[in-house]
ZAMARGU-4260 file (C-alpha; in steps of 0.2 Angstrom, whole numbers, plus 5000, padded with zeros to 4 digits):
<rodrens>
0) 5082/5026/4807 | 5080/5044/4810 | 5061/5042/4812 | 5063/5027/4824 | 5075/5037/4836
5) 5061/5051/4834 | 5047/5039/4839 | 5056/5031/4854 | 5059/5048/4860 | 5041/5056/4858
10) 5034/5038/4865 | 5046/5040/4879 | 5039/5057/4883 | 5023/5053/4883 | 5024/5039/4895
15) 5032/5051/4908 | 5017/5064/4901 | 5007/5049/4908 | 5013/5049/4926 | 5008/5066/4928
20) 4989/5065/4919 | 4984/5050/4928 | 4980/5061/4947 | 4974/5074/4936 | 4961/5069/4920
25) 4957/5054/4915 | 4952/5064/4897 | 4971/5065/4898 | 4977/5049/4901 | 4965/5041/4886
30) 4973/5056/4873 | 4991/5051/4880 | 4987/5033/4878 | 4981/5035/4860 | 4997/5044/4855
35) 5009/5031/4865 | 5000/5016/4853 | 4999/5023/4838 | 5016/5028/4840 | 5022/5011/4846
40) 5013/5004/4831 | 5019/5014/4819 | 5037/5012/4824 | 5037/4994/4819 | 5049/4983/4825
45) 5039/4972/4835 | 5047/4959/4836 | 5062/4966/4846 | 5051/4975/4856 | 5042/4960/4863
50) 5056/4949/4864 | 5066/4965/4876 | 5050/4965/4886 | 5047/4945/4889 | 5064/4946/4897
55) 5056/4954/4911 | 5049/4944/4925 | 5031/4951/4928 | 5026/4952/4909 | 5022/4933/4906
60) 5010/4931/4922 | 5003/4949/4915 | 4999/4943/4899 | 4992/4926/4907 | 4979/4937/4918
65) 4975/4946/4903 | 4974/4927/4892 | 4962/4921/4905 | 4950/4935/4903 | 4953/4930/4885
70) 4948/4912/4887 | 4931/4918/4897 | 4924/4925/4881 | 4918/4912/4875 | 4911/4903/4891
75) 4899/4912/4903 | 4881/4921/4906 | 4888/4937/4901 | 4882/4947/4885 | 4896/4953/4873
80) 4892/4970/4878 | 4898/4964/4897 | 4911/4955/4889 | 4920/4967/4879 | 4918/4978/4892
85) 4927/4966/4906 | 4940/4962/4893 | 4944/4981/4889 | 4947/4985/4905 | 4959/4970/4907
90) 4969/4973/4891 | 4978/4987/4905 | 4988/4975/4907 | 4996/4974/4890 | 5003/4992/4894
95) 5016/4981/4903 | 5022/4974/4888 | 5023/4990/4879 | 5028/5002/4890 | 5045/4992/4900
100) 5056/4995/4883 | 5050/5013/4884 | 5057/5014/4902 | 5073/5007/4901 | 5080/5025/4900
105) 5085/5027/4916 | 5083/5047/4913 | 5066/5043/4908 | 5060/5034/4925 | 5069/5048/4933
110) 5057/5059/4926 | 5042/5049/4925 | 5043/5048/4947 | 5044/5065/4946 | 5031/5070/4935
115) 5018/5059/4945 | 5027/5068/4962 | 5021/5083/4955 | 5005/5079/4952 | 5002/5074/4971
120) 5011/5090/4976 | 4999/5099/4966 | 4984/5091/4971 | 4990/5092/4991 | 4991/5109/4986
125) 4975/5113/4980 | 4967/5101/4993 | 4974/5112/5007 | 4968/5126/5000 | 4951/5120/4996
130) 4952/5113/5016 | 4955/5133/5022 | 4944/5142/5011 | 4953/5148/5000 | 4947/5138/4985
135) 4928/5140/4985 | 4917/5125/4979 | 4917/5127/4957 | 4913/5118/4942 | 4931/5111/4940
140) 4937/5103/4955 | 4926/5091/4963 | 4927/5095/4982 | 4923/5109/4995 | 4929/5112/5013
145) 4920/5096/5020 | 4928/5083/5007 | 4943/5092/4998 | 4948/5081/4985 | 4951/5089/4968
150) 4954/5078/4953 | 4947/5063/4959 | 4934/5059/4969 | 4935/5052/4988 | 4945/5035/4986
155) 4956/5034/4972 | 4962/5055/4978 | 4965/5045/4995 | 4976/5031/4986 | 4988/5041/4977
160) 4991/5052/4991 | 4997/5036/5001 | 5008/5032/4991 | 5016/5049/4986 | 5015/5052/5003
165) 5024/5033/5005 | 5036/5039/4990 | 5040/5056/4999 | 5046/5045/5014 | 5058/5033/5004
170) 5066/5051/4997 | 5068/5059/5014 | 5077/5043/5021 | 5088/5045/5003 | 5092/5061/5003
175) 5110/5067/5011 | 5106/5085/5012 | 5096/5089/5025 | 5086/5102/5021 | 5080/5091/5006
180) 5075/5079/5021 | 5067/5088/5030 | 5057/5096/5016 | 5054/5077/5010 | 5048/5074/5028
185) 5035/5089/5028 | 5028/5085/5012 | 5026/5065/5018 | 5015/5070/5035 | 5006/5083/5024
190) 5000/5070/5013 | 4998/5058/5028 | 4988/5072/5036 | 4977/5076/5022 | 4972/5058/5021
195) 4970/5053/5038 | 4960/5070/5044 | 4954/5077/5027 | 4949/5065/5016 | 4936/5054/5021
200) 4940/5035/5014 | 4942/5020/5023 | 4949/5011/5009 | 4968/5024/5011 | 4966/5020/5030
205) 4971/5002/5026 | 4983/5006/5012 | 4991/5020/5022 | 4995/5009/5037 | 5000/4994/5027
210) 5012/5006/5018 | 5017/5014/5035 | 5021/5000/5044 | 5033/4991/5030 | 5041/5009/5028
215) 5045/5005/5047 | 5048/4987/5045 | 5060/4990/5029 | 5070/5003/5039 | 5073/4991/5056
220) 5080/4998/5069 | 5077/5002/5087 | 5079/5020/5086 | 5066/5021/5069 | 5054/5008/5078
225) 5053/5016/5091 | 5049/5033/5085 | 5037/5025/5073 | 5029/5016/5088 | 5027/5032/5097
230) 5020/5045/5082 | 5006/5030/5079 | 5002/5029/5096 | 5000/5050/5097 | 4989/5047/5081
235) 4979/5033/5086 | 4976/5043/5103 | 4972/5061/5094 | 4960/5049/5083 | 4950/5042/5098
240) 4951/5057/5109 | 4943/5067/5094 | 4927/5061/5092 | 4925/5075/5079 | 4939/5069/5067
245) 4937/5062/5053 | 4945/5045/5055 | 4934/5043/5070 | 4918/5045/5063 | 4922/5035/5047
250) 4927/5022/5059 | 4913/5023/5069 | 4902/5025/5058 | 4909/5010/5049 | 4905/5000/5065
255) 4889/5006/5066 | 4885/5001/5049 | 4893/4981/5048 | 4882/4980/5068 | 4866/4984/5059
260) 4868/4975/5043 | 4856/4958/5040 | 4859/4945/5028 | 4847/4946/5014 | 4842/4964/5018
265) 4849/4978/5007 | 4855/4992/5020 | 4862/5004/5006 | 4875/5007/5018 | 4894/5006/5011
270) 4897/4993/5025 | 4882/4984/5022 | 4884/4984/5004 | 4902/4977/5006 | 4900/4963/5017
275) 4882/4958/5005 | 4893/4958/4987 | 4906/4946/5000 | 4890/4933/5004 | 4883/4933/4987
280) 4900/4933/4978 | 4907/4920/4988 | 4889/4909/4984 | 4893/4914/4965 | 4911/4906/4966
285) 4906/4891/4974 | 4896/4888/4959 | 4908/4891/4947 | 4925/4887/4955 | 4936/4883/4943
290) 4934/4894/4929 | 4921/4906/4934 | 4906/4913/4928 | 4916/4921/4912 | 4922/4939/4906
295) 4910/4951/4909 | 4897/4938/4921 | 4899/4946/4935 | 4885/4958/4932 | 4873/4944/4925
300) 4878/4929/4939 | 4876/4941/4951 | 4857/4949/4946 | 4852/4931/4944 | 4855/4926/4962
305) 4848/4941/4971 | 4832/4940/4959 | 4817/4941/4967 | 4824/4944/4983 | 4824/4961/4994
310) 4843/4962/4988 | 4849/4975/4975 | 4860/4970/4958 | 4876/4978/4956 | 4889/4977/4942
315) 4904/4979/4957 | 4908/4971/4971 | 4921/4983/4978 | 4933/4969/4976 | 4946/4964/4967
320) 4948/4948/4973 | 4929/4943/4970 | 4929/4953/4954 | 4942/4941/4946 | 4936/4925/4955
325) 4920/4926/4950 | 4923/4931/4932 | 4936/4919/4931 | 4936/4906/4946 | 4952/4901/4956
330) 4963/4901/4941 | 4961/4919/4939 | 4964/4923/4957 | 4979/4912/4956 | 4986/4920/4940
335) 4982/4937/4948 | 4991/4930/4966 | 5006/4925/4955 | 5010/4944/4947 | 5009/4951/4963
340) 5020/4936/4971 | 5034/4937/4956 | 5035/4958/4958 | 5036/4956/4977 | 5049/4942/4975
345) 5059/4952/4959 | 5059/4969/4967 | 5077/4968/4977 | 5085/4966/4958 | 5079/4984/4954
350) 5093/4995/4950 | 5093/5005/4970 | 5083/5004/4986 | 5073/5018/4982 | 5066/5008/4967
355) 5064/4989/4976 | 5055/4998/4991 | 5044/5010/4980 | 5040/4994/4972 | 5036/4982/4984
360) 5025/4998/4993 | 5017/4996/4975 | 5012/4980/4979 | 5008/4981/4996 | 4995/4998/4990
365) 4988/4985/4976 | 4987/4970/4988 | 4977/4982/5002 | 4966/4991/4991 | 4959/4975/4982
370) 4951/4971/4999 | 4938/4985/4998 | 4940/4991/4980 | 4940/4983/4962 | 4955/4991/4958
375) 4958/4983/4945 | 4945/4990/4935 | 4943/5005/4938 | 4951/5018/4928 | 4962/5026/4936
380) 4967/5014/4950 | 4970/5001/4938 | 4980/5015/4924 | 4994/5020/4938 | 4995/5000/4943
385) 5001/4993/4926 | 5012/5013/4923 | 5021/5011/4941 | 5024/4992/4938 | 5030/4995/4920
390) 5042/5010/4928 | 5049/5004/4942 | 5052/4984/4934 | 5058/4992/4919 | 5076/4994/4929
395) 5074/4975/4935 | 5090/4965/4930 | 5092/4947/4936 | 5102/4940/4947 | 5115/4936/4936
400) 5119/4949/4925 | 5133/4959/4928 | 5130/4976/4936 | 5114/4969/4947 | 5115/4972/4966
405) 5102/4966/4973 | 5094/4976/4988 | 5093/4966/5003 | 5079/4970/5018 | 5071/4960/5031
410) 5056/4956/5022
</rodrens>
């Protein structure tokens, strides 16, 4: 007994340890995941431990998307190389299942928010001071004064940002000090600010606005509206009457690019690359509707069609939505569709309004950034979406047990 009650708590440690590596180092998150199984595994008791997570709403359709990625092994162009490799990438998604039980603490999601807080606090930090000068370019963080990222490089530092910077936002309107408020509010527009004017990345524009304008939505009122209407109206007119700033030339620049992208023609420009892997995916899922091309095809379905053509392979089409549908046709996508619709739909059962809106923002950051990323996929991206969703769905309890209040919003 003793050595289980040790287990749960050096397991619960190191998924809040987890929250805080995954802005930082990727080595760090694959050592804490190591430790996080092999203690799950040796703690034994399996069967409780699923049977406490299957009562949650968004482990089934997780564990679907993860069965369908399954199925595709054994159908498909891909070699078992690709294969594995789509599938490993997938199996993210079975953090779910392990780590809800882990987070039922509610001490432990306490901490976990925090820790990843921290870590966006520490890397605005160093960002800023990399931004000034005062951090010369080196070996260790990836930036310099033009691009400071740190940790990450240019979109995933963007993506994590948005959200601590959504997250610092949904604290500042808790908070019933004021001074907390306030700080709250700082650290929010400094995280804003960092990715709208430091940053370069098209791809946090999106997810920044989409998470900006159901942070207004969610908070209805005229006073809030129309203070929200007039700061994006003094930051869309500082962005066009500054033709210097950042969001204005990535913004032109991506308008330049889509104008002089040709069908058939491979630009090597990030627009132009974009809206090809759209074309040809889209040709690739119309021959493989249903089921797809298989785990892993995407690389081989896709060198095929643009062989002996003046287009360029790729293993990536910088979205999710393709990257699923062409793997695994429209019952993917629909599986995919489904997780998000049943977190959306579940989050007012969280356990306060901080955790339903943090959530649904986790949705709406996942939903956004699938449009121009494979998010999924990628490591870090795709690590933070299957911890936040096991954190914050940890606390869900349904409508009928006794203690849930659900949140109630507009949307």
């Amino acid at each position: 007994m003793t050595m289980v009650l040790s287990d749960n708590k050096w397991a619960g440690w190191i998924a809040v340890a987890i929250g805080f590596s995954i802005p930082i180092s990727t080595s760090l998150d694959n050592i804490l995941l190591a430790l996080l199984l092999a203690l799950w595994l040796l703690e034994g008791r399996f069967r409780e431990k699923v049977s406490s997570a299957l009562d949650n709403p968004i482990v089934i359709p997780a564990l679907m998307l993860f069965g369908i990625y399954v199925l595709g092994l054994f159908y498909g162009v891909a070699t078992w190389h690709d294969a594995l490799g789509s599938l490993k990438k997938a199996a993210n998604l079975l953090l779910i299942l392990v780590m809800i039980p882990i987070f039922k603490e509610e001490k432990l999601r306490h901490f976990a928010i925090w820790g990843f807080l921290g870590a966006v606090c520490l890397t605005m930090l160093l960002s800023y001071l990399i931004w000034v000068g005062v951090i010369e370019p080196n070996n260790f963080f990836k930036g310099d004064q033009d691009e400071p990222v740190v940790f990450k490089l240019r979109i995933t530092h963007s993506l994590l940002m948005a959200y601590g910077a959504y997250l610092f936002l949904l604290k500042a309107r808790q908070c019933i000090s004021k001074p907390s408020g306030i700080l709250f509010g700082v650290l929010a527009l400094a995280a804003f600010y960092n990715v709208f004017f430091m940053v370069a990345s098209k791809t946090s524009y999106i997810v920044a606005l989409a998470l900006g304008v159901y942070f207004i939505v969610s908070h209805w009122s005229w006073r809030s509206t129309g203070i929200a209407v007039l700061f994006l109206m003094i930051l869309f007119g500082t962005i066009y009457k500054l033709p210097s700033s950042t969001p204005h030339q990535r913004v032109l620049l991506m308008y330049n690019e889509a104008k002089q992208w040709q069908p058939g023609q491979s630009d090597h420009s990030s627009t132009g690359d974009r809206l090809e892997f759209l074309t040809n995916s889209l040709r690739l899922i119309r021959e493989n509707p249903i089921w797809g091309a298989g785990t892993g095809g995407f690389k081989g379905a896709y060198a095929a069609l643009v062989k002996d053509t003046k287009m360029d392979p790729s293993d990536n089409p910088h979205n999710e939505y393709l990257m699923v549908t062409v793997q695994t046709g429209v019952m993917g996508l629909g599986l995919m569709l489904w997780l998000f619709i049943v977190q959306w739909r579940m989050a007012p059962l969280l356990p306060d309004s901080f955790d339903f809106l943090a959530a649904r923002g986790l949705v709406i950051l996942i939903v956004s950034a699938s449009l121009v990323t494979s998010t999924l996929i990628d490591h870090t991206e795709g690590l933070f979406y299957v911890w936040m969703s096991a954190l914050l769905f940890a606390g869900w309890k349904s409508a009928g047990d006794q203690g849930a209040r659900p949140c109630r919003s507009p949307l």
